[in-house]
C-alpha positions as CSV (number, residue, x, y, z in Angstrom):
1,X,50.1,133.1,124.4
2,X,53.7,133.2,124.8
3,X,54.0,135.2,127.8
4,X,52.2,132.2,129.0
5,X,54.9,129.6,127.9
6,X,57.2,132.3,129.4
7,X,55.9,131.9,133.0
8,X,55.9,128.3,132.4
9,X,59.3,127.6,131.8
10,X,60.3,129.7,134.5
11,X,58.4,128.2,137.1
12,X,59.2,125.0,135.6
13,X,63.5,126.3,136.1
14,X,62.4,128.0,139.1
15,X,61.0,124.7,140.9
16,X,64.2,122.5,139.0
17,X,66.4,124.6,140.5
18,X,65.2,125.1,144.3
19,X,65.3,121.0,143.8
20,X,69.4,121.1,142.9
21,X,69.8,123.0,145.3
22,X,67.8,121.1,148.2
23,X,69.8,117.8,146.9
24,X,73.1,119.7,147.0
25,X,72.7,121.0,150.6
26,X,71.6,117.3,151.5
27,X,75.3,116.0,150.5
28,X,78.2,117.6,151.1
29,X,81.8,117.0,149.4
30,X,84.8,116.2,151.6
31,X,88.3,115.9,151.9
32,X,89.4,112.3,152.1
33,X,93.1,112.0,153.8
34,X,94.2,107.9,154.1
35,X,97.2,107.6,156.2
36,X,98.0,110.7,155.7
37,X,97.7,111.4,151.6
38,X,94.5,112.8,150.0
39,X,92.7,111.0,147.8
40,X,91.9,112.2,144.5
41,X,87.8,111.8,144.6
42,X,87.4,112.0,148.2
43,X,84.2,111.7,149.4
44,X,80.7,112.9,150.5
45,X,79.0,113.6,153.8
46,X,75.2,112.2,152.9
47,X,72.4,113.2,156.0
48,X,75.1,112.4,158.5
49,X,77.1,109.8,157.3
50,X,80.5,109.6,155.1
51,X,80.7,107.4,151.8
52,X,83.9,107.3,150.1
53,X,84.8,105.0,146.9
54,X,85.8,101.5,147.8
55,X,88.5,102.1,145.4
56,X,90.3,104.5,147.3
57,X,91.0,102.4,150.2
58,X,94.4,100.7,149.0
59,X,92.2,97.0,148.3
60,X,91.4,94.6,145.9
61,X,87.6,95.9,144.5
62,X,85.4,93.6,142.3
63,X,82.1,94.5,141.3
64,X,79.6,91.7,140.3
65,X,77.0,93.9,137.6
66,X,74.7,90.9,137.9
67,X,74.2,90.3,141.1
68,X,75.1,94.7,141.8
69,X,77.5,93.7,144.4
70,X,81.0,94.9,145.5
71,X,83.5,92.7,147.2
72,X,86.1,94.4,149.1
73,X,89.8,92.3,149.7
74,X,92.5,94.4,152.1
75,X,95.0,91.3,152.7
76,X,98.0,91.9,155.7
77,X,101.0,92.8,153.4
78,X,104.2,93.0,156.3
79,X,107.7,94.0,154.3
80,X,110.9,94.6,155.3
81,X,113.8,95.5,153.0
82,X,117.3,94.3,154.0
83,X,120.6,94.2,152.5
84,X,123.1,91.6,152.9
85,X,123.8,93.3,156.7
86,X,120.7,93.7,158.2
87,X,117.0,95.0,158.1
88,X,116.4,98.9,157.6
89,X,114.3,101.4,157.2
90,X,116.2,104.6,157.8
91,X,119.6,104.9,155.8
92,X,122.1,107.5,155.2
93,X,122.3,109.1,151.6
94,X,125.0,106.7,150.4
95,X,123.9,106.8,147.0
96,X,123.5,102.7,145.0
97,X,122.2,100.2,147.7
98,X,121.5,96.7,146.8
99,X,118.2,95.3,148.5
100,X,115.2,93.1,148.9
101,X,111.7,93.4,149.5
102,X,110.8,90.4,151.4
103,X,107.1,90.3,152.1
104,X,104.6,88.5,154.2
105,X,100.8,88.0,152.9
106,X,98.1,86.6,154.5
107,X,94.1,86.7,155.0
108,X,93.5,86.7,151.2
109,X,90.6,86.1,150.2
110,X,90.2,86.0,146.7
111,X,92.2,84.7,143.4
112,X,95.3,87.0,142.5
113,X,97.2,86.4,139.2
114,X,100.0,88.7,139.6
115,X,102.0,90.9,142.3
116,X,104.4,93.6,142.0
117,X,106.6,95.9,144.0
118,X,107.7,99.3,143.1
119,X,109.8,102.3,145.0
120,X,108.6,105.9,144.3
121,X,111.7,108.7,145.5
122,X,110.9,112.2,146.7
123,X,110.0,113.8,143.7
124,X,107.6,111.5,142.4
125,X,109.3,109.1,139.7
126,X,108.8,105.0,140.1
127,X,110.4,102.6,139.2
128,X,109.4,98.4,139.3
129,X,111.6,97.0,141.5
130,X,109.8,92.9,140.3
131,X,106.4,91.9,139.1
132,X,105.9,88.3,139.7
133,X,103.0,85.9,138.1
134,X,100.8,83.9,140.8
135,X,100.3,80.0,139.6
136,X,99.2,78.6,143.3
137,X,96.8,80.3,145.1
138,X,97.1,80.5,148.6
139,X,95.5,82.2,151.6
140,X,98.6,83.2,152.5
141,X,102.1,83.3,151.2
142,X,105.6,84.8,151.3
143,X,107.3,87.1,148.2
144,X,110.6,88.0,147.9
145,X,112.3,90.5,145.3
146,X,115.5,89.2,143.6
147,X,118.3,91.8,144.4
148,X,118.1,95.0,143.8
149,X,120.2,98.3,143.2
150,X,118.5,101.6,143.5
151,X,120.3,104.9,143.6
152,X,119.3,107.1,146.5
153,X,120.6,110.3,145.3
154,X,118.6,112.7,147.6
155,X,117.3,112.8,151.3
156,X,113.9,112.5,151.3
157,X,111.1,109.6,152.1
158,X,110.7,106.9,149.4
159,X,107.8,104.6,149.6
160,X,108.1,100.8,148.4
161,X,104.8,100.0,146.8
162,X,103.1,96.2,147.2
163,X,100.8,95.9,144.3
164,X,98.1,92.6,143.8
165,X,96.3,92.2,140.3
166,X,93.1,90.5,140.8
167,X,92.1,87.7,138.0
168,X,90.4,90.2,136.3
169,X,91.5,93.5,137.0
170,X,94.4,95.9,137.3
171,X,97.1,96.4,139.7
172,X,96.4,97.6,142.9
173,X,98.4,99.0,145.7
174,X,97.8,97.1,149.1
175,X,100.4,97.9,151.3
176,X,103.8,100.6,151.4
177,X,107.1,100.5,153.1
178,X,108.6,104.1,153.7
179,X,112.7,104.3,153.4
180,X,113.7,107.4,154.8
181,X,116.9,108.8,153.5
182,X,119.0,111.0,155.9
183,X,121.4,113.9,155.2
């Protein structure tokens, strides 16, 4: 009798497991690089086809559990930083610099209540540069940061960061700006 129940469970693990294992061949994780940068969940090569999470994709994501559908806003964000000289983008390491962000939005499609811009250095630290409330909604509107000093004390590549915080959600990066530093 319970060499019976024996033979039963393992065929039962026997068939469960040739099953995983049929499903796991069938989809296939893989490396997701956007623009360069890997994403932290990548994403998975289903029978063909690549499916990554909407969230990754540097837009505003709002899921509707009701109705079980995702809508996906990736406004046009255009910056420029200048000083009181001129535009840049490249600069030499001259350490304090006093800037603004000056941005350009347009084909939004959906209520925001809040933006923000940020500067990350080389070795990974932030720093908010301005968050700003949003009390008009517009399709499309300019920002600009109030002044700014930042210290660029090494070489490197800093990125400025254009965040959007939907009515109900978080902040969410839609756009960067890279300042490259020179020797």
């Amino acid at each position: 009798m319970k060499w019976r129940r024996v033979a039963l469970l393992v065929i039962a693990f026997s068939l469960m497991g040739g099953s995983l294992l049929f499903a796991d061949s069938a989809s296939q994780k893989v490396k997701l690089l956007l623009n360069g940068r890997e994403l932290d969940d990548g994403g998975y090569m289903i029978d063909g086809k690549t499916y990554i999470p909407v969230r990754e994709l540097e837009g505003l994501v709002d899921y509707n559990d009701s109705t079980k559908t995702v809508h996906y806003y990736k406004p046009n964000v255009h910056m420029f930083l200048f000083t009181d000289d001129a535009v840049f983008g490249d600069i030499k390491k001259t350490g304090k610099l006093k800037f603004n962000v000056f941005a350009q939005i347009d084909n939004l499609r959906t209520d925001i209540s809040a933006v923000k811009v940020s500067i990350t250095a080389p070795d990974g630290t932030s720093k908010d540069i301005q968050t700003s409330e949003i009390k008009e909604q517009r399709d499309n509107f300019w920002f600009r940061t109030e002044d700014y000093t930042y210290d660029f004390k090494s070489s490197g590549k800093y990125v400025v960061g254009f965040y959007m915080k939907s009515s109900s959600g978080e902040f969410t990066l839609v756009s960067e700006k890279t300042i490259n530093v020179l020797k």
